[in-house]
C-alpha positions as CSV (number, residue, x, y, z in Angstrom):
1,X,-0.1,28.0,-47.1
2,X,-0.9,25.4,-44.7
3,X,-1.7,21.9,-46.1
4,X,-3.3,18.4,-45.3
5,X,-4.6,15.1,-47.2
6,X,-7.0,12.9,-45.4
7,X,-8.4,9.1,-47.1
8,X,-11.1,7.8,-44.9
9,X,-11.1,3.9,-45.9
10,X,-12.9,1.3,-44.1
11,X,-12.6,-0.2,-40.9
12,X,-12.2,-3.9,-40.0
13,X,-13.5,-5.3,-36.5
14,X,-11.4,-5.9,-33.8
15,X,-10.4,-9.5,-32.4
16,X,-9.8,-10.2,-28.9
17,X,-7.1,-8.6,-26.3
18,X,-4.2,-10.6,-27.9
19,X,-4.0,-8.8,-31.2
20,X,-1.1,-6.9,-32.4
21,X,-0.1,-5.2,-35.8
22,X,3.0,-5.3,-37.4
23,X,4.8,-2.1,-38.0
24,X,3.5,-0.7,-41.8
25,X,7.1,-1.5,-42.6
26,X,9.9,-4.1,-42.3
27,X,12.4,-0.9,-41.8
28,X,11.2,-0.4,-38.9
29,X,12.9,-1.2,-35.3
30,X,11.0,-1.9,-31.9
31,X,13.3,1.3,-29.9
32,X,10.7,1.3,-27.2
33,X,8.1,-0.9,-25.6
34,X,6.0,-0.9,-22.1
35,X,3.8,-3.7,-21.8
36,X,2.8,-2.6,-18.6
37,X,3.9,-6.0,-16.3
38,X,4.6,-6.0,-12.7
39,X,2.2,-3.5,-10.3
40,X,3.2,-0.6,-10.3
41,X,4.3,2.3,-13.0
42,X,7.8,2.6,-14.5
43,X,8.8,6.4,-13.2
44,X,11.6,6.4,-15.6
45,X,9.6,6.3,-18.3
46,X,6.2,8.2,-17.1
47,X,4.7,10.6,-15.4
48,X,1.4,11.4,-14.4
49,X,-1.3,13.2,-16.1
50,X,-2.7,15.5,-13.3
51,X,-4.7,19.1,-12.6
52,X,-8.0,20.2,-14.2
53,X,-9.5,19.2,-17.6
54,X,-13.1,20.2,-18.7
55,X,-14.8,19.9,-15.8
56,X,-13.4,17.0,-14.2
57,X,-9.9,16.8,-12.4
58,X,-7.4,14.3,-13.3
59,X,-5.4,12.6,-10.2
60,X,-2.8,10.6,-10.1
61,X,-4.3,8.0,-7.4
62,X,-6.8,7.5,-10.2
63,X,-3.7,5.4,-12.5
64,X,-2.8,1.8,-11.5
65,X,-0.7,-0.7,-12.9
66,X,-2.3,-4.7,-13.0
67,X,-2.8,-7.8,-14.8
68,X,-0.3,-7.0,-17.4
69,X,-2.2,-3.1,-18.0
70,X,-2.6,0.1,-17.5
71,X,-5.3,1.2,-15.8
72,X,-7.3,5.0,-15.8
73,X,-10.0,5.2,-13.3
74,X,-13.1,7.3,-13.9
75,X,-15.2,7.8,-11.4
76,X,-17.1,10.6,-8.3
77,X,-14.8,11.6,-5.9
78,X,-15.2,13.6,-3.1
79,X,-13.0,16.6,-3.5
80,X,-13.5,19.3,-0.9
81,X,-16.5,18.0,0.1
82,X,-17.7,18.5,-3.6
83,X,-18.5,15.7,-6.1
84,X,-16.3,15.5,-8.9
85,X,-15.5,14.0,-12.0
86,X,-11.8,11.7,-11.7
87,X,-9.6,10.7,-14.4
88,X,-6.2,10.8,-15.3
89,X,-3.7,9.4,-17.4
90,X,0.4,8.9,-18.1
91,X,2.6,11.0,-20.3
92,X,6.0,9.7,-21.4
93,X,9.0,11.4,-20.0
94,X,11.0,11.5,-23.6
95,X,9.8,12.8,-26.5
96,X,9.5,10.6,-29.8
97,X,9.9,11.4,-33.4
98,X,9.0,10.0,-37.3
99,X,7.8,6.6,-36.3
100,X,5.3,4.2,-36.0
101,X,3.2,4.2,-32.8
102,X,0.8,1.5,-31.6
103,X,-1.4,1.2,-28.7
104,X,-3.7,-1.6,-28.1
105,X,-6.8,-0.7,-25.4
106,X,-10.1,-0.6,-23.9
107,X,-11.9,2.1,-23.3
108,X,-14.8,3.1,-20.9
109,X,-17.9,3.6,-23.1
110,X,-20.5,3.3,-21.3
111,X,-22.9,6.5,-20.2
112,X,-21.1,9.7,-21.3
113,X,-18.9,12.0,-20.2
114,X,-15.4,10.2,-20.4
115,X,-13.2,10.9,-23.0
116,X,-10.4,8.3,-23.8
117,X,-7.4,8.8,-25.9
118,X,-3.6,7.7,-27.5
119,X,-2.0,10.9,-28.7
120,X,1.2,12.7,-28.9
121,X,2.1,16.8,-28.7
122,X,4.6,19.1,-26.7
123,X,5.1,18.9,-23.2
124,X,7.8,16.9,-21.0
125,X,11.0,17.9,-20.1
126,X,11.7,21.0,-23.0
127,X,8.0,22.8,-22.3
128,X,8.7,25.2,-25.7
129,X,8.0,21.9,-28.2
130,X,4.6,23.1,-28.6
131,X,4.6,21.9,-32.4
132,X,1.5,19.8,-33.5
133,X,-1.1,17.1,-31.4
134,X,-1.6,13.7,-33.5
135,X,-4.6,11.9,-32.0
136,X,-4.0,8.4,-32.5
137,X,-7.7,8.3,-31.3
138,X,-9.4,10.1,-29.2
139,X,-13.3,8.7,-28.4
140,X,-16.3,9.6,-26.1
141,X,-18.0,7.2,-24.1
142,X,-21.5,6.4,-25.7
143,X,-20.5,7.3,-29.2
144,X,-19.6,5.0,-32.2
145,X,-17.4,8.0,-33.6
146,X,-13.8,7.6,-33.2
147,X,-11.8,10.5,-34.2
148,X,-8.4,10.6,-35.6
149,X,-6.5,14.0,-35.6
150,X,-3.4,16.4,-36.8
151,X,-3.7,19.6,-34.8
152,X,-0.9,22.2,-35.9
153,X,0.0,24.8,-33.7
154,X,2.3,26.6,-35.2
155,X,1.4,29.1,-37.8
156,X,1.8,32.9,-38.6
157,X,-0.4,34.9,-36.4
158,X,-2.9,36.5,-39.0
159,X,-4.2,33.0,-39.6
160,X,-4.5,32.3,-35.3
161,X,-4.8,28.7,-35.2
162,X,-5.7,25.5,-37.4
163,X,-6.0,23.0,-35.4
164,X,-7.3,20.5,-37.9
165,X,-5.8,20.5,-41.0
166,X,-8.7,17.8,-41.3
167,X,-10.3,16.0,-37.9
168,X,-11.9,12.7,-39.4
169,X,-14.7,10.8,-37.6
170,X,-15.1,7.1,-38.8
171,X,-17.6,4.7,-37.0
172,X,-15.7,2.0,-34.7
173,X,-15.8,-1.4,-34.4
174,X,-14.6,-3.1,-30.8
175,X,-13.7,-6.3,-30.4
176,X,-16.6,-8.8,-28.3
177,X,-14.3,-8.3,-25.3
178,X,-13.9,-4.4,-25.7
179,X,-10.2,-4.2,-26.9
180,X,-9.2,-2.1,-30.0
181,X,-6.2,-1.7,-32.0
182,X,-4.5,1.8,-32.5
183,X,-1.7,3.1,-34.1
184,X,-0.2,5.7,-36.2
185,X,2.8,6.3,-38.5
186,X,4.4,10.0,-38.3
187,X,6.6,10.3,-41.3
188,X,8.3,13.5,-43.2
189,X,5.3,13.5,-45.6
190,X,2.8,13.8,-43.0
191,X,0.5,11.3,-40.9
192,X,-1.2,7.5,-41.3
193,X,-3.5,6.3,-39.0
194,X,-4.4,2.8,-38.8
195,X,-7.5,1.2,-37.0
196,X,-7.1,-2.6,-35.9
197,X,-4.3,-2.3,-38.4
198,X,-5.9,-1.2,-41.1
199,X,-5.5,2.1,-42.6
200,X,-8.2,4.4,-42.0
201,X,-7.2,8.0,-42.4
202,X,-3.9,9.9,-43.8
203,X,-2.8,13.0,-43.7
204,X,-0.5,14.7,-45.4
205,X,1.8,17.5,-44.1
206,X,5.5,17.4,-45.4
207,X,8.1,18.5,-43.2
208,X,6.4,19.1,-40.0
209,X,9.1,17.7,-38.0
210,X,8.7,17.4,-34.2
211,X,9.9,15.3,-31.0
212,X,6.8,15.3,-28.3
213,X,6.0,13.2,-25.7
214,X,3.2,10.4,-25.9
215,X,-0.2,11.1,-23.7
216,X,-2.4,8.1,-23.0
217,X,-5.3,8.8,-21.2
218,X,-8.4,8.7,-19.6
219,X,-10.4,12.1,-18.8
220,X,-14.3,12.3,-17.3
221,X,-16.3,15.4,-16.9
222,X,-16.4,15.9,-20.8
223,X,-19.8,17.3,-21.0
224,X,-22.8,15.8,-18.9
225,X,-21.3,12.5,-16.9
226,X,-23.8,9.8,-16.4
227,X,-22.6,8.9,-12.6
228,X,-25.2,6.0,-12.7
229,X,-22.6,4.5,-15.0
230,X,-19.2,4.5,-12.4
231,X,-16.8,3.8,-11.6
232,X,-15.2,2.6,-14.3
233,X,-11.9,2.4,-16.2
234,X,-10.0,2.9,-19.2
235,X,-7.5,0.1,-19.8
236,X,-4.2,0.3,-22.1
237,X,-2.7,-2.7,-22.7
238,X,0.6,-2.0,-24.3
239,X,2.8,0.6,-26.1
240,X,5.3,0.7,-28.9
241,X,7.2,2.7,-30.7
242,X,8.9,1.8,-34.2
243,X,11.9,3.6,-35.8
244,X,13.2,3.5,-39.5
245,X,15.8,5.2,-41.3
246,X,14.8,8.3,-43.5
247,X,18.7,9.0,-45.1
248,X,19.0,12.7,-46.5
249,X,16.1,14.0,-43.9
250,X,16.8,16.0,-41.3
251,X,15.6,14.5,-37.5
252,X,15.8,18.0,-36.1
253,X,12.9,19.9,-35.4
254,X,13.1,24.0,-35.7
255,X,16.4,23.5,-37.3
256,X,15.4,26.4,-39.7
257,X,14.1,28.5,-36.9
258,X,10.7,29.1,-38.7
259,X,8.1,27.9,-35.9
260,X,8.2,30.8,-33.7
261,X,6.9,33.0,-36.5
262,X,5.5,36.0,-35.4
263,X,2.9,35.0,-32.5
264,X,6.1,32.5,-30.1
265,X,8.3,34.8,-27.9
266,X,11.4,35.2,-30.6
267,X,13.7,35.3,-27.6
268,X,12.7,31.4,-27.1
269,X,13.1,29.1,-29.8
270,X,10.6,26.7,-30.1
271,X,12.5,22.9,-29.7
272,X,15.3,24.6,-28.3
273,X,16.5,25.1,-24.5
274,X,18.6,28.8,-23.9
275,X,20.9,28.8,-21.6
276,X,23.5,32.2,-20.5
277,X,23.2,35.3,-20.9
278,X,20.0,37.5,-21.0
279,X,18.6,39.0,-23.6
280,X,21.3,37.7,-26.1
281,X,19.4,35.2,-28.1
282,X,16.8,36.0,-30.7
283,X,14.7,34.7,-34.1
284,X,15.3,37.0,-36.1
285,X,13.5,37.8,-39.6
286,X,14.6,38.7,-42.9
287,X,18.0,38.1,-44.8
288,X,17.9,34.0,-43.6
289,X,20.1,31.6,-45.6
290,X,16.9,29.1,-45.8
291,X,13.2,31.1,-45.8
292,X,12.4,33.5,-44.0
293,X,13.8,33.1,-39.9
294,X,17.6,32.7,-38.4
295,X,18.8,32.6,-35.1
296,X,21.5,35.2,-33.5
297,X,23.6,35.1,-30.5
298,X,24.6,38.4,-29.5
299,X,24.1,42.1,-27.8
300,X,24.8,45.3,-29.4
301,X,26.2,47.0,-25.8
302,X,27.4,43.8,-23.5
303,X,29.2,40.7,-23.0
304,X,27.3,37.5,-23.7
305,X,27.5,33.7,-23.5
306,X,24.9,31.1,-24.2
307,X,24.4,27.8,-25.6
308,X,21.3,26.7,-27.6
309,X,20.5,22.8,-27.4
310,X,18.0,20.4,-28.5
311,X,18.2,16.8,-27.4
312,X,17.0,14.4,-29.4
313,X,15.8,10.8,-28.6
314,X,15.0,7.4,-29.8
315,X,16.8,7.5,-32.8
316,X,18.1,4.7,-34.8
317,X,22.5,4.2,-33.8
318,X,24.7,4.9,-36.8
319,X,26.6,7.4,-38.2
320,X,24.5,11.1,-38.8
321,X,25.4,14.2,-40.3
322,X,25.0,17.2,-39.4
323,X,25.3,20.9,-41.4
324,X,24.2,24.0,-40.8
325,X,24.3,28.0,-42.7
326,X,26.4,30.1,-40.0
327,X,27.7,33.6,-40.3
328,X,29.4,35.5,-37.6
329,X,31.1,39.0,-36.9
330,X,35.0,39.2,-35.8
331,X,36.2,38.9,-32.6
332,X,34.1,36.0,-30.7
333,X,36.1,34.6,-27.8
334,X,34.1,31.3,-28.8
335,X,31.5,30.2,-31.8
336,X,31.2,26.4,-32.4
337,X,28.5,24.2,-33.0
338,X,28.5,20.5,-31.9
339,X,26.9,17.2,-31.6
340,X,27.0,14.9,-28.4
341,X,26.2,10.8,-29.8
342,X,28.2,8.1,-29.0
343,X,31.2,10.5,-28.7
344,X,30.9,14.4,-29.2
345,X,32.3,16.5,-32.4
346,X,32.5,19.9,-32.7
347,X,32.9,22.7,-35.8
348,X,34.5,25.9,-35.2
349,X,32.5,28.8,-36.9
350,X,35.1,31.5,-38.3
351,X,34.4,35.3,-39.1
352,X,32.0,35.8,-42.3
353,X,29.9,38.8,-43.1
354,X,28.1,35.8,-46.0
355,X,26.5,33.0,-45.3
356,X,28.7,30.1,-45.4
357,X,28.3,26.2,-44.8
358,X,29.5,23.9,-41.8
359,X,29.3,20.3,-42.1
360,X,30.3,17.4,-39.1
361,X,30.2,14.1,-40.4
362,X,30.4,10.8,-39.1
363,X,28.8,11.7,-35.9
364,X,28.2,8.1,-34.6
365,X,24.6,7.6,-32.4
366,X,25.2,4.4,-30.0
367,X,22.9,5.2,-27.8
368,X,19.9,6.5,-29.7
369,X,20.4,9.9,-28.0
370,X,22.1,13.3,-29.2
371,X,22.5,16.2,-28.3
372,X,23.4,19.4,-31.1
373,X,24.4,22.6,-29.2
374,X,25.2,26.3,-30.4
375,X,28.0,27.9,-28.5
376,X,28.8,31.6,-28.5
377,X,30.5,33.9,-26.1
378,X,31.5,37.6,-26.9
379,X,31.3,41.1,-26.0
380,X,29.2,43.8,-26.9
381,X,29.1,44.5,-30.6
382,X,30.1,41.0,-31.5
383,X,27.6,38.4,-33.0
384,X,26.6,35.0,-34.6
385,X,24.0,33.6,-36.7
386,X,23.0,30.4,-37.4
387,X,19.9,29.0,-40.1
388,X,19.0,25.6,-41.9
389,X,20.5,23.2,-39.0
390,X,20.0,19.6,-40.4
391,X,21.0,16.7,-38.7
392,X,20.3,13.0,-40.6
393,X,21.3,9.8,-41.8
394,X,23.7,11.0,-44.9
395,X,21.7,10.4,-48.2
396,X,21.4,7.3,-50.4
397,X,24.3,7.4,-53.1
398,X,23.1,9.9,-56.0
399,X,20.7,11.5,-54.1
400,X,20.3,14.9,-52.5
401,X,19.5,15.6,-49.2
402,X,15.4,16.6,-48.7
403,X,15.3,20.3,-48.6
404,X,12.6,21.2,-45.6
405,X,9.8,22.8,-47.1
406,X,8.3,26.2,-46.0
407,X,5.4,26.2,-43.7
408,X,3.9,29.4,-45.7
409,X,4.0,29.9,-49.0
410,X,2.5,33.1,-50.4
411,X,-0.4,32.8,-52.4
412,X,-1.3,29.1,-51.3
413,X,-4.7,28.5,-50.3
414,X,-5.1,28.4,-45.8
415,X,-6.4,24.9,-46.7
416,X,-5.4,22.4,-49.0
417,X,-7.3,18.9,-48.7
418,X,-7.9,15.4,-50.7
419,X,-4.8,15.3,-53.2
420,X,-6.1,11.8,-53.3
421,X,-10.0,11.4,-53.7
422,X,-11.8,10.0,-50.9
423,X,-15.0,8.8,-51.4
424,X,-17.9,9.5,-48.5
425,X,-20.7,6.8,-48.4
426,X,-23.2,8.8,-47.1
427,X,-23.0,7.6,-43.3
428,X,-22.0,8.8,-40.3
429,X,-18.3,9.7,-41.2
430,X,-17.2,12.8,-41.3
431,X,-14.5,15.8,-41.3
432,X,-14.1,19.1,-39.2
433,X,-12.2,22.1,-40.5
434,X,-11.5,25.2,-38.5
435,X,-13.3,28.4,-38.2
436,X,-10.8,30.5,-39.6
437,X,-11.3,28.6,-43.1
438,X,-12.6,30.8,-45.5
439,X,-12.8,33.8,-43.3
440,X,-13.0,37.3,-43.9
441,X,-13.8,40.4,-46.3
442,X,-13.2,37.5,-49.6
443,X,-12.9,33.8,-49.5
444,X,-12.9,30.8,-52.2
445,X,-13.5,27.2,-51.9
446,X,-13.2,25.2,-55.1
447,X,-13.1,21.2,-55.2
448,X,-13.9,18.0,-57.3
449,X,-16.2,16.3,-56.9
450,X,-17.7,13.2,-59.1
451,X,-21.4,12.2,-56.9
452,X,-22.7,9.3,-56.7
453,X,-26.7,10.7,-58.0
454,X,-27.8,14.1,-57.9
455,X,-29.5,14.9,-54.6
456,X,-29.9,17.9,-52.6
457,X,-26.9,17.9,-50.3
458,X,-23.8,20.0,-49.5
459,X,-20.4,18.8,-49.8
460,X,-18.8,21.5,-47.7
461,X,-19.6,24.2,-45.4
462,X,-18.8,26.5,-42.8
463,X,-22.2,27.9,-41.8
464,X,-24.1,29.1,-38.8
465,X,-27.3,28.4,-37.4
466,X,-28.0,32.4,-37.1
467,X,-26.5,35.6,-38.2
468,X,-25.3,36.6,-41.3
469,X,-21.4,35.5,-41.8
470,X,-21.2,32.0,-42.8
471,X,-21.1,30.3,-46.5
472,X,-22.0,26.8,-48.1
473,X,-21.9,25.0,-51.0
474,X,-25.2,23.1,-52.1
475,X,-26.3,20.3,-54.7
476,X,-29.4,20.4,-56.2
477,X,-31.3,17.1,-57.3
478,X,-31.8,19.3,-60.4
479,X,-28.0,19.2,-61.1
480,X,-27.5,23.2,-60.3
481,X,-24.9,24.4,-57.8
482,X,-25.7,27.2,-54.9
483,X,-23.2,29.3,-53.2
484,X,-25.1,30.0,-49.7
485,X,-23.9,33.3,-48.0
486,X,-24.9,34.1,-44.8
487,X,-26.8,31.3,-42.0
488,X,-29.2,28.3,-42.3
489,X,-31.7,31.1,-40.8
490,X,-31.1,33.8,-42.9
491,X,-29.0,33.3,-46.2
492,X,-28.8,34.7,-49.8
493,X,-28.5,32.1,-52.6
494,X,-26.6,32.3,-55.8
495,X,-27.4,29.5,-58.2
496,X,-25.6,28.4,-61.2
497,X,-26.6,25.8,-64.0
498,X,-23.9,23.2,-63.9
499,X,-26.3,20.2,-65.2
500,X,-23.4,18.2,-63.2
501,X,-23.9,14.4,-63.6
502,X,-23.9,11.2,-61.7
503,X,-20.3,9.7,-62.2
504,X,-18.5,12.3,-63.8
505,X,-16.1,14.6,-62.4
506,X,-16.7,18.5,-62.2
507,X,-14.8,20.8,-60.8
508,X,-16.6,23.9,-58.7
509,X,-15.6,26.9,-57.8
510,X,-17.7,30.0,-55.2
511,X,-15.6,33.1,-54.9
512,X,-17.1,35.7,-52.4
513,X,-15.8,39.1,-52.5
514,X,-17.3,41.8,-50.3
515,X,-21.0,41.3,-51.4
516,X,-20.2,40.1,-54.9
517,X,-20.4,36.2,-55.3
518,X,-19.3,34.5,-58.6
519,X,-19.3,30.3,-59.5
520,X,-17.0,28.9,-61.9
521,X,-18.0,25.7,-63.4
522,X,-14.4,23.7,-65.0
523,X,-12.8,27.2,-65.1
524,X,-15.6,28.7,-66.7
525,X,-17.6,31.6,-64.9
526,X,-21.7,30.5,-65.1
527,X,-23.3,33.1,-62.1
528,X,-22.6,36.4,-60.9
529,X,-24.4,38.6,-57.9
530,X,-23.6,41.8,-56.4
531,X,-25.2,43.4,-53.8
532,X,-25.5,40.5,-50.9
533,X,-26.0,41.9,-47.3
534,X,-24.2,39.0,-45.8
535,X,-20.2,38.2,-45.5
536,X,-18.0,35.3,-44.3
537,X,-16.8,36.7,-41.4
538,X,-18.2,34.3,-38.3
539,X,-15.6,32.6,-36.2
540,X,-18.1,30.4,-34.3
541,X,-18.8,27.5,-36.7
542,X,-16.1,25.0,-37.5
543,X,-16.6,23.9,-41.0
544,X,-17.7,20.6,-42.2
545,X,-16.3,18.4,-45.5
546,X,-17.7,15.6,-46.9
547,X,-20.7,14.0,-45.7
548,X,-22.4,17.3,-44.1
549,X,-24.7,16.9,-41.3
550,X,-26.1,18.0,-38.0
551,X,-25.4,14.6,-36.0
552,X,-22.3,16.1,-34.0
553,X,-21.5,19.9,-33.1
554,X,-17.9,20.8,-32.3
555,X,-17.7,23.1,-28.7
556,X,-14.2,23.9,-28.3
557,X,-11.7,21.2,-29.4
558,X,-14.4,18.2,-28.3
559,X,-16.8,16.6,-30.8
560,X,-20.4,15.8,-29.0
561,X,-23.8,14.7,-29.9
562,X,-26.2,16.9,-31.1
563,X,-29.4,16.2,-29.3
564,X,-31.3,18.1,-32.0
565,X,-29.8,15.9,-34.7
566,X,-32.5,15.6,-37.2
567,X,-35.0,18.2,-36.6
568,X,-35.6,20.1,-39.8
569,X,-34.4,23.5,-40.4
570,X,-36.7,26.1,-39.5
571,X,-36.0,27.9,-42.8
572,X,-35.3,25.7,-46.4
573,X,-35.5,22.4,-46.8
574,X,-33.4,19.5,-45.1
575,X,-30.0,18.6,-47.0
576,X,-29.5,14.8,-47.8
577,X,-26.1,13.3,-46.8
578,X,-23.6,14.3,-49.8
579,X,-22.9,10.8,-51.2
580,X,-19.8,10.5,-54.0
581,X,-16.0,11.5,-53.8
582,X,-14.4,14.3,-53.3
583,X,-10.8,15.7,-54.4
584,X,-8.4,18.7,-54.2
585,X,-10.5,20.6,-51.9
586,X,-8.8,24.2,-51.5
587,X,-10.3,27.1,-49.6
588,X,-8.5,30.5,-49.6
589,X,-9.2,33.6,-47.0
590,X,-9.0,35.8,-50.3
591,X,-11.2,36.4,-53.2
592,X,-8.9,34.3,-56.7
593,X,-10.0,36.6,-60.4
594,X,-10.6,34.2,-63.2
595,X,-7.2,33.4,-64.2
596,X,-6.5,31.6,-60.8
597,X,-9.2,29.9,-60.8
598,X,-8.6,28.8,-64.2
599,X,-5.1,27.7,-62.9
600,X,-6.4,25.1,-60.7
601,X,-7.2,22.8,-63.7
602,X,-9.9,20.9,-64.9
603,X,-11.3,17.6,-63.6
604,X,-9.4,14.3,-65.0
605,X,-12.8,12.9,-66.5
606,X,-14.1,9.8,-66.0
């Protein structure tokens, strides 16, 4: 089902104010730049952040432009004769796609409650582009923790949300003066983020292909403010955005019409602006040309015309391609798609009752702009449909142009992690999960992990402090391995012999099916028990990978100290910091028999 890859690597210090990065590749091509001269903001190019946030209230008198910056205040204001938290911020008025993104700034960190930030996600001029959030950064004043993000919105509506395919805290390192370096390369395999331009976390995701508009920001009233420490400000020097060519992938996002699923209004595609007639345009399920959603333009009783666009911007100039699955019913007064660049071209869709292919080549981009529209106009009965839009840079010769892969797959686990090992010190750094990981009636988590020592520590969990519906998997300095059902107050444990060793690869594996729990060592089953009067149902505790421990707490989607970090449980005994690495991590919302377990495959040894 839904995937995600994170490295966490280490992180290089910051030199002064004048420091830039070069893009991670020579392909790459400066399409737009604000360095933030002059003394006032470019209106063109933003707008400002304003309205309510936690419990402080962003404003746009709050955002200044001087000294070659942008600047966010934070401070008290006086707001109906009520003291309150100010911040703000600037959003860009045009939406960005695959690219590398770089932002070089200062943020306030002194006292708490101000939370600073680089990131991109839907918003701007097409409101219905709510796709993903990549946090460049996003950092809290008074913490060393910086956190780097991919929040996906868009998913069937059985599994809600998961908004962190993996949320990676990593320790920061400012530069004497204050200034850091951040940036971030979106790509069709998923997401590279890159502190003082060195690589510090990755993600992948293939195919989650958006264009969203950039935030950069400044917010206070993030938990409890420390007044005694404003005003204050949050300072962004510069910010760029890279473009390179990806030939044979498709620069459209929604083109296959799968995002709305079954939770967005199917009447309004997502990425897409409507236009005409009521009632006439619909994502529609079943019998698509490409997985599992189309798009049709029609009405069963009325006449109808509308025209379904997508503008898309900063793109590299040159010629494109675009081609699209279409099928339509006899009669239509009008059925054409077409693409607005340089020039504007245009394919006439004729009467099929089978899906057929449409192709427009040579559409030339001079103005890294353009515009692909669906045209239809009938009368009652009549109808088109329309699936697998692609529009790209024609492939390199001999190859084949990328087919989009599915956002669901049947049968995959709801979280797929570490296809590359990553290796956790046993510091402060640390990953998030959501709380719908591992949820429900059944559930299995399996990894590999190779330790650095035997210790009593857990690698991963999603575990409350009370109740009875959480679940955790724990080392023992003895070299056993305990699947922990239930809370850290009140849990039953099942304990298996692995005799795992310092070095050495093993693969684990805790299936938990309605009160029965069962380990697999390497494939192999080593402990069975029925009868546990606890479940994995709890949907308050985000889960925790990697170096598990009590130092942060997530309350909604922000990350703060936890003031009773350190205090020993008040039932078991306190878990060391896992130390070692940690591969193909995979946690399913169902219960896998023996066979699929055996299916994963066995660690790769030494």
């Amino acid at each position: 089902m839904i995937r995600g890859t994170l490295i966490l690597l280490a992180i290089l210090g910051a030199s002064a104010r004048g420091l830039s990065a070069a893009p991670p590749s020579a392909d790459y091509e400066l399409l737009f730049e604000d360095n933030f001269d002059g003394e006032r903001l470019d209106t063109e190019a933003w707008s400002y952040r304003t309205g309510p946030r936690m419990d402080g209230l962003n404003r746009k008198e709050n955002v200044s432009v001087s000294g070659g910056a942008l600047r966010v205040a934070v401070r008290i204001d006086t707001i109906n004769g009520k003291p309150t938290p100010t911040g703000g911020g600037v959003i860009s008025r045009k939406p960005f796609g695959y690219g590398y993104y770089e932002s070089r700034s200062k943020p306030f960190m002194a006292g708490t409650g101000v939370h600073s930030s680089f990131w991109q996600a839907g918003g701007g001029a097409n409101g219905n582009n709510r796709i993903f959030e990549i946090d460049s950064y996003e950092i809290d004043s008074g913490s060393s923790l910086g956190c780097n993000n991919l929040y996906v919105h868009i998913c069937p509506k059985e599994l809600r949300e998961i908004p962190w395919p993996l949320r990676a805290h990593v320790t920061w390192r400012f530069a004497d003066d204050g200034w850091f370096l951040d940036g971030y390369e979106y790509t069709p395999d998923g997401v590279i983020f890159y502190d003082n331009g060195k690589q510090v976390a990755r993600v992948e995701w293939p195919d989650l292909t958006a264009q969203q508009v950039v935030w950069l920001t400044g917010l206070n009233g993030c938990g409890k403010v420390d007044a005694s420490k404003l005003p204050g400000e949050t300072v962004f020097d510069y910010f760029r955005y890279y473009a390179r060519e990806y030939p044979g992938v498709t620069l459209l996002p929604n083109g296959s019409f799968e995002y709305n699923h079954d939770k967005i209004d199917p009447a309004k595609p997502v990425a897409w602006t409507v236009t005409g007639s009521v009632s006439s345009v619909l994502v529609t399920k079943g019998d698509a040309a490409h997985d599992d959603h189309f798009l049709r333009i029609g009405s069963k009783l009325v006449a109808f015309e509308n025209a379904v666009t997508q503008k898309l911007e900063h793109l590299r100039n040159g010629d494109y391609t675009l081609t699209a699955r279409v099928r339509a019913g006899k009669g239509l007064r009008l059925a054409r798609v077409s693409v607005s660049g340089g020039g504007k071209r245009a394919a006439e869709i004729a009467a099929a009752a089978n899906w057929s292919t449409i192709r427009i080549p040579s559409v030339s981009v001079t103005d890294n702009t353009a515009e692909i529209t669906v045209e239809a106009r009938g009368a009652g009965g009549q109808w088109l449909e329309i699936d697998d839009i692609r529009f790209m840079k024609p492939p390199l010769p001999g190859r084949q142009p990328r087919t989009p892969r599915a956002l669901v797959r049947a049968g995959e686990p709801v979280w797929n992690a570490l296809q590359h090992a990553m290796h956790f010190p046993g510091d402060k750094s640390f990953g998030f999960f959501d709380r719908n990981v591992g949820l429900g009636d059944s559930m299995t988590v399996s990894f590999v992990m190779k330790p650095s020592g035997r210790a009593d520590a857990s690698p991963i969990a999603r575990m409350p402090k009370k109740g009875d519906d959480g679940w955790m998997v724990v080392l023992t300095s003895g070299g056993d391995v305990i699947f922990r059902v239930g809370s850290e107050e009140t849990h039953t444990d099942v304990l298996a012999k692995a005799d795992y060793e310092s070095g050495k690869e093993t693969r684990v594996s805790c299936v938990f099916d309605r009160g029965t729990c069962r380990i697999f060592i390497n494939g192999d089953l080593v402990a069975t028990k029925t009868g546990i009067p606890h479940s994995t149902k709890d949907t308050t505790e985000p889960g925790r990978f990697g170096s598990v421990n009590d130092a942060y707490l997530a309350v909604g989607e922000v990350i703060v100290a936890n003031e009773k970090a350190g205090q020993p449980p008040k039932a078991g005994k306190k878990l060391a910091k896992y130390v070692g690495w940690l591969r193909d991590v995979r946690v399913y919302n169902r219960a896998l028999d023996a066979a699929e377990i055996k299916a994963l495959g066995q660690p790769e040894g030494d």
